[in-house]
N, CA, C and O atoms as a MOPAC input file, in Angstrom:
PM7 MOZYME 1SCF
protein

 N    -23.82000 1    89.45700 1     0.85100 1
 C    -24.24500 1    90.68800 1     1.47600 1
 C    -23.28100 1    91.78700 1     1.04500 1
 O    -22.06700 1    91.80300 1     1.25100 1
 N    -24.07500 1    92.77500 1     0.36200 1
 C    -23.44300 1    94.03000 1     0.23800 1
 C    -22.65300 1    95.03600 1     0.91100 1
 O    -23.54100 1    95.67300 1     1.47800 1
 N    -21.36300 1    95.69300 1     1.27200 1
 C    -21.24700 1    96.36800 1     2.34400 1
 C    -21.57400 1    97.74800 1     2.00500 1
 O    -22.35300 1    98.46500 1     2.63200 1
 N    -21.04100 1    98.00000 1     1.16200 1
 C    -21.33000 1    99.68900 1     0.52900 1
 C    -19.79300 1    99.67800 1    -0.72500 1
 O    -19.29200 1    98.94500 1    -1.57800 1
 N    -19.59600 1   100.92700 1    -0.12600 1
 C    -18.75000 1   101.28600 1    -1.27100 1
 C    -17.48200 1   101.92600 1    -0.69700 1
 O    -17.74600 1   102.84300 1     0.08000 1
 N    -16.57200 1   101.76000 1    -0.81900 1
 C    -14.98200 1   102.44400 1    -0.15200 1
 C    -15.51900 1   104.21600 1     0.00500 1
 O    -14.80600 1   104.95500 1    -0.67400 1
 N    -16.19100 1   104.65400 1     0.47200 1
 C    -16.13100 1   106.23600 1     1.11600 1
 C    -16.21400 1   106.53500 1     2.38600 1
 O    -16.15800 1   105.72900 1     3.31500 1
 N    -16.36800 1   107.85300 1     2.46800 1
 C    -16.02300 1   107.72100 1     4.27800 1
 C    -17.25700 1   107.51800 1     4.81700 1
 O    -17.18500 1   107.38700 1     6.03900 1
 N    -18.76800 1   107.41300 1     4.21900 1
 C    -19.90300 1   107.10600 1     4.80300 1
 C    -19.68400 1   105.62500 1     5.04300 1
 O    -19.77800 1   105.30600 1     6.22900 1
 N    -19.41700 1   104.65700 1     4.19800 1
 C    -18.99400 1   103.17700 1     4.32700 1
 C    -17.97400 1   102.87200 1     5.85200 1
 O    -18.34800 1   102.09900 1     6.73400 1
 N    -16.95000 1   103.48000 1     5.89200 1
 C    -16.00600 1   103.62200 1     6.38500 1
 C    -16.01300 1   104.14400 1     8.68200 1
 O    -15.33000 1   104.06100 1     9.70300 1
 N    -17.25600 1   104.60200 1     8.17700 1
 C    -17.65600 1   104.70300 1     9.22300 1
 C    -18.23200 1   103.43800 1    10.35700 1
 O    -19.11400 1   102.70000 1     9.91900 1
 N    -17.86100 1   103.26400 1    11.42200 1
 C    -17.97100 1   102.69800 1    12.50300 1
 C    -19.74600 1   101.89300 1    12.46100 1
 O    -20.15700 1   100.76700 1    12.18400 1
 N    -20.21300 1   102.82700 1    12.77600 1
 C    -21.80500 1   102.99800 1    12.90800 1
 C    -22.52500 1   102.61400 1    11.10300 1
 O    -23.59900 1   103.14000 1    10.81200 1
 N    -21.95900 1   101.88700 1    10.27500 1
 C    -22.20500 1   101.71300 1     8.76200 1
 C    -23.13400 1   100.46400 1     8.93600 1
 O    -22.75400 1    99.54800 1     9.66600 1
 N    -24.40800 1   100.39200 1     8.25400 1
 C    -24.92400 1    99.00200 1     8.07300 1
 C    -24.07400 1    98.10700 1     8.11200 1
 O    -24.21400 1    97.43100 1     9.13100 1
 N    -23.06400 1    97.70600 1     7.33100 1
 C    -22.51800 1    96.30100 1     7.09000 1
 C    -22.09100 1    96.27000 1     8.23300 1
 O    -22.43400 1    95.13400 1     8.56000 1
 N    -21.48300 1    96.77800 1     9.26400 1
 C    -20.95100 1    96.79500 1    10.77900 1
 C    -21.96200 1    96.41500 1    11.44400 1
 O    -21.84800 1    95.36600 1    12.07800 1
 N    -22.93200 1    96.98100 1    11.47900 1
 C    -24.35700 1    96.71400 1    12.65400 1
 C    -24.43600 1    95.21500 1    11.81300 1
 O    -24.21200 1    94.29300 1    12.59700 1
 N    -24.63500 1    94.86100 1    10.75600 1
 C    -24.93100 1    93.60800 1    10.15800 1
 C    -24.15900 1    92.54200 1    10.74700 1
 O    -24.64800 1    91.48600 1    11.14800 1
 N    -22.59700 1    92.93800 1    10.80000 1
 C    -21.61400 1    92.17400 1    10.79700 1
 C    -21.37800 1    91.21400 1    12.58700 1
 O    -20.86400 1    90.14500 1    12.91800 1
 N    -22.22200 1    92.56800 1    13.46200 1
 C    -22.39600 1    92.58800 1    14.72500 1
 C    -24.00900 1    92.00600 1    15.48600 1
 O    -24.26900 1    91.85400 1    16.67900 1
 N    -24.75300 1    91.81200 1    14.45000 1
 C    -26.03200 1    91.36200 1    14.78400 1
 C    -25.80100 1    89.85000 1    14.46200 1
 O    -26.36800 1    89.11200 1    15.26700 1
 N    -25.08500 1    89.20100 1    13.45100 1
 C    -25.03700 1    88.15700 1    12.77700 1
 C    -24.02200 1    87.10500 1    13.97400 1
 O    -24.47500 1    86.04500 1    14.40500 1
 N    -22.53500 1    87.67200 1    14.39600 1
 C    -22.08000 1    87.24600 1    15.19200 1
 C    -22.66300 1    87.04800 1    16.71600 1
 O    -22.38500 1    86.12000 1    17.47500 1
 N    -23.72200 1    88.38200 1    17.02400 1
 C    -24.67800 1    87.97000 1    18.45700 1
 C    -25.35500 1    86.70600 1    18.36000 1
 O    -25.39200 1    85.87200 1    19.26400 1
 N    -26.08800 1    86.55400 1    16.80800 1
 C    -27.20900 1    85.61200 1    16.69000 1
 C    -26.48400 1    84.31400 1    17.05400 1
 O    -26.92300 1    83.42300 1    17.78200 1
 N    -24.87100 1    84.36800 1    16.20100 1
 C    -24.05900 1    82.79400 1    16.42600 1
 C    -24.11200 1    82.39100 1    17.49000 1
 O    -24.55400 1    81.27600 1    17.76900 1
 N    -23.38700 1    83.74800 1    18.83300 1
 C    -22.72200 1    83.46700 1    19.86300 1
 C    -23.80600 1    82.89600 1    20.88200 1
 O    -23.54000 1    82.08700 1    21.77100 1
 N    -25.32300 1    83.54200 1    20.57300 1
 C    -26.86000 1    83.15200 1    21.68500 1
 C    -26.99600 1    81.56000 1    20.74500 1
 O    -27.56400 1    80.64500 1    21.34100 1
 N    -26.59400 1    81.34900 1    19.64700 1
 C    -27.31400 1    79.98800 1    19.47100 1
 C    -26.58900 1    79.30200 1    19.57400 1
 O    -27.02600 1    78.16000 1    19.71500 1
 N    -24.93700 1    79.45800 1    19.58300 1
 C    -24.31400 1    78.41900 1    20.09100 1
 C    -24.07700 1    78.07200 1    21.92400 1
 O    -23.57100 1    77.02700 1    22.33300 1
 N    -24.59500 1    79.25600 1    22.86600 1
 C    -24.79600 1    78.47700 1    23.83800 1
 C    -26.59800 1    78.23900 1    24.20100 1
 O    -26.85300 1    77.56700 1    25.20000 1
 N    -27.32100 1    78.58300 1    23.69500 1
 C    -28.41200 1    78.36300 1    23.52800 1
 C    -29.07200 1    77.15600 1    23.30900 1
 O    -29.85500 1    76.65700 1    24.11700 1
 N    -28.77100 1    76.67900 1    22.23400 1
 C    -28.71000 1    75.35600 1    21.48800 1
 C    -28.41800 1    73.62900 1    22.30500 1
 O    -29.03800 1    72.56700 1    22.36600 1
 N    -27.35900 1    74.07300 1    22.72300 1
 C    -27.22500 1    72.85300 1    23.93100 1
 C    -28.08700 1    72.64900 1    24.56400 1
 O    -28.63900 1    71.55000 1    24.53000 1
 N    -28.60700 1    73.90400 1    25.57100 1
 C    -28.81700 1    74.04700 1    26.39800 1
 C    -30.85100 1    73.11000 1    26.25000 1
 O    -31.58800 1    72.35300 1    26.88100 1
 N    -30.81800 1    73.69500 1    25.32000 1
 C    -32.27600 1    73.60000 1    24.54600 1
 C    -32.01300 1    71.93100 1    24.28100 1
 O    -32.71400 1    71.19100 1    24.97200 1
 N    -31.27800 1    71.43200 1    23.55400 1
 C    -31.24000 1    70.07300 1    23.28900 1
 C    -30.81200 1    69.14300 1    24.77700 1
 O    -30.84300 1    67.91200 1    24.74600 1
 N    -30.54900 1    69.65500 1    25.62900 1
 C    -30.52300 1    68.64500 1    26.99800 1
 C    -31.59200 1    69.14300 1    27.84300 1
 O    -31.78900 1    68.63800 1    28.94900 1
 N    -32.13700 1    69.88300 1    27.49800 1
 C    -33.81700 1    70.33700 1    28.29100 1
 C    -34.69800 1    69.17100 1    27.53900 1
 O    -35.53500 1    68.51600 1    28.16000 1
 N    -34.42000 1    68.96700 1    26.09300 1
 C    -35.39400 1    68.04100 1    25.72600 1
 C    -35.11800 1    66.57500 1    25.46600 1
 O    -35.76100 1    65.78600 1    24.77300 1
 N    -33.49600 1    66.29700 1    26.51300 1
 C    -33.71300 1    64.59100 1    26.28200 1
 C    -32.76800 1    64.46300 1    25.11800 1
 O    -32.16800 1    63.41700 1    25.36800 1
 N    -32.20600 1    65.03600 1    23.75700 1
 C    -31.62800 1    64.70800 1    23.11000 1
 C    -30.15000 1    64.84100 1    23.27500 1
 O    -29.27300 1    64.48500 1    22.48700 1
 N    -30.05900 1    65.28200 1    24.16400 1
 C    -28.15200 1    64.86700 1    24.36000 1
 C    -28.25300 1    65.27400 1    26.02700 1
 O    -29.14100 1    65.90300 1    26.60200 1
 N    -27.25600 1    64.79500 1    26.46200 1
 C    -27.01200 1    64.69000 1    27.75800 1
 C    -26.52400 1    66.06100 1    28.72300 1
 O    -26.21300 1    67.10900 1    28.15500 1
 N    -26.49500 1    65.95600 1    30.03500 1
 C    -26.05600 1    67.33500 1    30.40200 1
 C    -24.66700 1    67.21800 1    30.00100 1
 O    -24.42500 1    67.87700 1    28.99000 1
 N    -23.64700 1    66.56300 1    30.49600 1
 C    -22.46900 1    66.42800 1    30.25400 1
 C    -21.72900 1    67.30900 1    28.81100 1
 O    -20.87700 1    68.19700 1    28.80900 1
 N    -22.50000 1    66.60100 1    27.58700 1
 C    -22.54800 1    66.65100 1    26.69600 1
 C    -22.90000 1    68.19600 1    26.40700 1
 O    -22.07300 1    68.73100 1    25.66800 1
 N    -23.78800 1    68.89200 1    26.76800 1
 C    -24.32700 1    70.43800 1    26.93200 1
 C    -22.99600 1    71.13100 1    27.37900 1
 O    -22.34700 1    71.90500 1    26.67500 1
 N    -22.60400 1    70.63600 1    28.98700 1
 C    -21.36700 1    71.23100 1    29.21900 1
 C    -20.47100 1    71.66500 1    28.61000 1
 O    -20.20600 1    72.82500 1    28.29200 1
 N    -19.91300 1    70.63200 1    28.40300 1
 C    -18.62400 1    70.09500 1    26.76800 1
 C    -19.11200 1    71.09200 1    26.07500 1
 O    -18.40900 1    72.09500 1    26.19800 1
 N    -20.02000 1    71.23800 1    25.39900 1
 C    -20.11700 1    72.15900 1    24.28300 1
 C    -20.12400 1    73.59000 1    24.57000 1
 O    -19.89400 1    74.54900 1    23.83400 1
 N    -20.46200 1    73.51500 1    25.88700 1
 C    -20.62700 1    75.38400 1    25.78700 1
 C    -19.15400 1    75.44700 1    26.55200 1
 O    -18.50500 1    76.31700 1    25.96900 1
 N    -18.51100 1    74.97100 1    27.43700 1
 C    -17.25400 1    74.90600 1    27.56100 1
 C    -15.95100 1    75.12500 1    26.16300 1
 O    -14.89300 1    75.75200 1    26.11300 1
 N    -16.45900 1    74.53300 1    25.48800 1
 C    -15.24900 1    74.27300 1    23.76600 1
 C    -15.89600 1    75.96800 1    23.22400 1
 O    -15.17100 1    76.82500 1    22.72100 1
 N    -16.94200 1    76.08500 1    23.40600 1
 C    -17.22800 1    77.16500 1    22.27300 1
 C    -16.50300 1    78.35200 1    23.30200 1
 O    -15.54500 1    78.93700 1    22.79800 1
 N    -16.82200 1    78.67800 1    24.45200 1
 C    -16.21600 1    79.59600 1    25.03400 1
 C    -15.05600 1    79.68200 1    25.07000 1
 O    -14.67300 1    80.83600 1    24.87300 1
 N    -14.14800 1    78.84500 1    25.26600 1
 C    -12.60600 1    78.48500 1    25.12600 1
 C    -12.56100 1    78.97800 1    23.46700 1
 O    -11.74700 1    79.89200 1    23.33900 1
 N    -13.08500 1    78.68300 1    22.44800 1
 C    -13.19800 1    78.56800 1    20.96900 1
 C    -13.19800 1    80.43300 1    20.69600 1
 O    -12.33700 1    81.00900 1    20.03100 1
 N    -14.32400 1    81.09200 1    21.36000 1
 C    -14.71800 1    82.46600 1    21.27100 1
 C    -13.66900 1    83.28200 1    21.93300 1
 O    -13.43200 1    84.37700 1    21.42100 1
 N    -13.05700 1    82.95600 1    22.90500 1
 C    -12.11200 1    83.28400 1    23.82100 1
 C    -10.84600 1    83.60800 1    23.57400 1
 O    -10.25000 1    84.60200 1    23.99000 1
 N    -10.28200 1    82.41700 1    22.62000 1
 C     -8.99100 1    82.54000 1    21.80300 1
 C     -9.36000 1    83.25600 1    20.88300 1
 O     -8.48800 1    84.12300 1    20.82500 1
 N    -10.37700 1    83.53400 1    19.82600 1
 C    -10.24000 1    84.35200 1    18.71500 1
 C    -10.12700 1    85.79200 1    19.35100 1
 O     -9.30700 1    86.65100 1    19.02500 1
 N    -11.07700 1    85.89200 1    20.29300 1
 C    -11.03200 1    87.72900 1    21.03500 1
 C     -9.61000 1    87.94900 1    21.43000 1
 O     -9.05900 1    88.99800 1    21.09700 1
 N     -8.79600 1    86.78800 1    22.30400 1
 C     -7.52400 1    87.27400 1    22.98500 1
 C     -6.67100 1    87.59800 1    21.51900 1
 O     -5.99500 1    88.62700 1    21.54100 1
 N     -6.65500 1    86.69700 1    20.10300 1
 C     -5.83300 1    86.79500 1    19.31500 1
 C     -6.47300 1    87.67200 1    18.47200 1
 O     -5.75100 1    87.66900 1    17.47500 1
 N     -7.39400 1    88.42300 1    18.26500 1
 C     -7.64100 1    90.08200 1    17.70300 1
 C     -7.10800 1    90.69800 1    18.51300 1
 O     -6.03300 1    91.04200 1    18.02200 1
 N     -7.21100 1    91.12400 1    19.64500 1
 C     -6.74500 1    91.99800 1    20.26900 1
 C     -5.32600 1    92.15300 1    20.58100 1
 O     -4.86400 1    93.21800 1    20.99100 1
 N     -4.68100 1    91.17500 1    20.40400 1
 C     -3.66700 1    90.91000 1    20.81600 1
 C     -2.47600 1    91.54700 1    19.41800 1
 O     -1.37300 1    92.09300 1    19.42300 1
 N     -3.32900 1    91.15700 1    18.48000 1
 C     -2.50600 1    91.69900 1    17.06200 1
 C     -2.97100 1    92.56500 1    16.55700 1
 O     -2.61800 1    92.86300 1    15.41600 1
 N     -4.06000 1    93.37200 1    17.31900 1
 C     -4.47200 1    94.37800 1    16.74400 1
 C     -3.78700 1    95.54500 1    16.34500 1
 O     -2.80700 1    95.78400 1    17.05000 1
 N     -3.96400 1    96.21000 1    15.58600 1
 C     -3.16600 1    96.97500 1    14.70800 1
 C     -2.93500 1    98.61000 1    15.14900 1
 O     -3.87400 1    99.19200 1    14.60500 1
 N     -2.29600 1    99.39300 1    15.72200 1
 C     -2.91200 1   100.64000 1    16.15800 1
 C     -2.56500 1   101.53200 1    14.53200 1
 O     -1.65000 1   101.30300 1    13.74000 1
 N     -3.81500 1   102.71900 1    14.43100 1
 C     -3.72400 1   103.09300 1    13.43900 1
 C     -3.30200 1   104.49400 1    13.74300 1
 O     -3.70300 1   105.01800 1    14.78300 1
 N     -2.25100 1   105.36500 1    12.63000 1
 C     -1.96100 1   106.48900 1    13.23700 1
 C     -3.05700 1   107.25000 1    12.18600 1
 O     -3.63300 1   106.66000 1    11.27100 1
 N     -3.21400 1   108.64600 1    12.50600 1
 C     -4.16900 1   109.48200 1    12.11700 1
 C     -3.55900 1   110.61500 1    11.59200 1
 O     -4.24600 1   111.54200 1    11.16200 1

């Protein structure tokens, strides 16, 4: 996937590859608790097992947000 090109239209907040970058990570974050949830509605893995998983991924999603933010960079202007 293309992002653009180093200018300040690219560079901007609101830039396709951003909305891209932010639609792609929603789709992960709904199908990874989604997904369980869907496979112990139909008998193929257990509730327990559903738990566990959406438990690890949240703990999983949780640490990456605390450790962006945490080292995030302030930029001067």
């Amino acid at each position: 996937m293309h992002c653009g090109h180093e200018d300040a239209v690219s560079l901007d907040r609101r830039s396709t590859c951003y909305r891209r970058t932010l639609w792609v990570l929603g789709l992960m974050v709904v199908i990874h608790l989604a997904l369980p949830v869907l496979l112990a509605h139909t008998g193929h893995i257990a509730v327990p097992a559903m738990a566990m998983s959406i438990i690890g991924g949240v703990l999983i999603y949780g640490t990456i947000i605390s450790f962006t933010l945490f080292f995030q960079e302030e930029q001067d202007f």
